[in-house]
N, C-alpha and C positions, 0 to 999 in steps of 0.2 A: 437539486443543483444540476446545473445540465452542463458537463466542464466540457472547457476549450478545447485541452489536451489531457490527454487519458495515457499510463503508464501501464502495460501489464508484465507483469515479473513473476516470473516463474524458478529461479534460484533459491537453493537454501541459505540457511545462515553461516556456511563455511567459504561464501562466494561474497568477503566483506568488501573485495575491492569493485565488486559488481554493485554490492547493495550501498559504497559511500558513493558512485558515481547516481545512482538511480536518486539519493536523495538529494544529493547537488541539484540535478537537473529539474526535481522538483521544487525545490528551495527556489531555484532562477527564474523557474517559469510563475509561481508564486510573487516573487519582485518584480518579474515584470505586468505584473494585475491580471495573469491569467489563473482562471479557477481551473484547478487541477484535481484529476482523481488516477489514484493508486490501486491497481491490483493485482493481492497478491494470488498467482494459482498454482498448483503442484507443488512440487519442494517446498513451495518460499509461504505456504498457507502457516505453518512452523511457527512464523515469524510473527504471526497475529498472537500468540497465547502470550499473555500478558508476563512481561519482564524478559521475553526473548532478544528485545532489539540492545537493551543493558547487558542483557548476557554476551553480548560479541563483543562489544569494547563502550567505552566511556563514552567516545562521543559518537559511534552509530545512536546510542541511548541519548542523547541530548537532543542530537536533530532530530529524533523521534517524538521526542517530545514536542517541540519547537513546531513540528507541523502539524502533529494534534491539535493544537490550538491554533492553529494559521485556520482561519475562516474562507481562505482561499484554496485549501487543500483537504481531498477526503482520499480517506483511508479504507477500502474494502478487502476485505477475505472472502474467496471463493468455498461457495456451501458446501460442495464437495468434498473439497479438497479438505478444509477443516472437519468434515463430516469424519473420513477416513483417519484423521489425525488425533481425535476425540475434542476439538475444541470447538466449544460452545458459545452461547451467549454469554455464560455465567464469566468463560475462560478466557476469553476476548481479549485482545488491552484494549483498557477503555480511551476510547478517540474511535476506534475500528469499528469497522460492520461488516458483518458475515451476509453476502450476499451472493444471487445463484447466475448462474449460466446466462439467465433469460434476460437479467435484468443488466448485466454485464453487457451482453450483446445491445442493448437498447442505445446504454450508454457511450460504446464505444461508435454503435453508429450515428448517435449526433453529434459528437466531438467533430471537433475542426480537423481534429491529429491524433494519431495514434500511432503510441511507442513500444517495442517489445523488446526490451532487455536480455 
């Protein structure tokens, strides 16, 4: 998927009024038919291990969900950063993908736009 606009976020899970603006903004750019991609790196890689985004409140967990399944939005975790966190393929929430540096940079240089939170 080669997205429009590319998100990268680097906050953890204690920065919720960071992380309900970050999914607004993907939700919107999502409605407006652009294919969007999310990445999480540093602190906010956390947020990839499955049932993190429920663990902060009710509805960060709903919108999480909501855009897993949005065919217009991907959800990546930098290898790194989860590398140092201990989360895995296995640990993942599933929708996400753990992906590296190289491939990140790829993507963010054929986005139209790129966001940093």
């Amino acid at each position: 998927m080669n997205a429009r606009i590319v998100f990268a976020y680097g906050w953890g899970p204690e920065e919720e009024g960071r992380l309900s603006s970050l999914l607004y903004m993907v939700e919107t750019a999502t409605t407006m038919d652009m294919l969007a991609a999310v990445f999480f790196f540093a602190d906010a890689a956390v947020l990839g291990r499955k049932g993190a985004f429920a663990g902060i409140s009710q509805e960060i967990g709903e919108r999480l969900d909501r855009l897993r399944r949005n065919k217009k939005a991907k959800l990546y975790v930098c290898e790194q950063a989860a590398r140092r966190r201990g989360i895995t393929e296995e640990t993942v929430e599933d929708g996400m993908k753990i992906i590296g540096y190289a491939t990140f940079l790829d993507m963010a240089a054929s986005a139209k736009t790129v966001i940093t939170i």
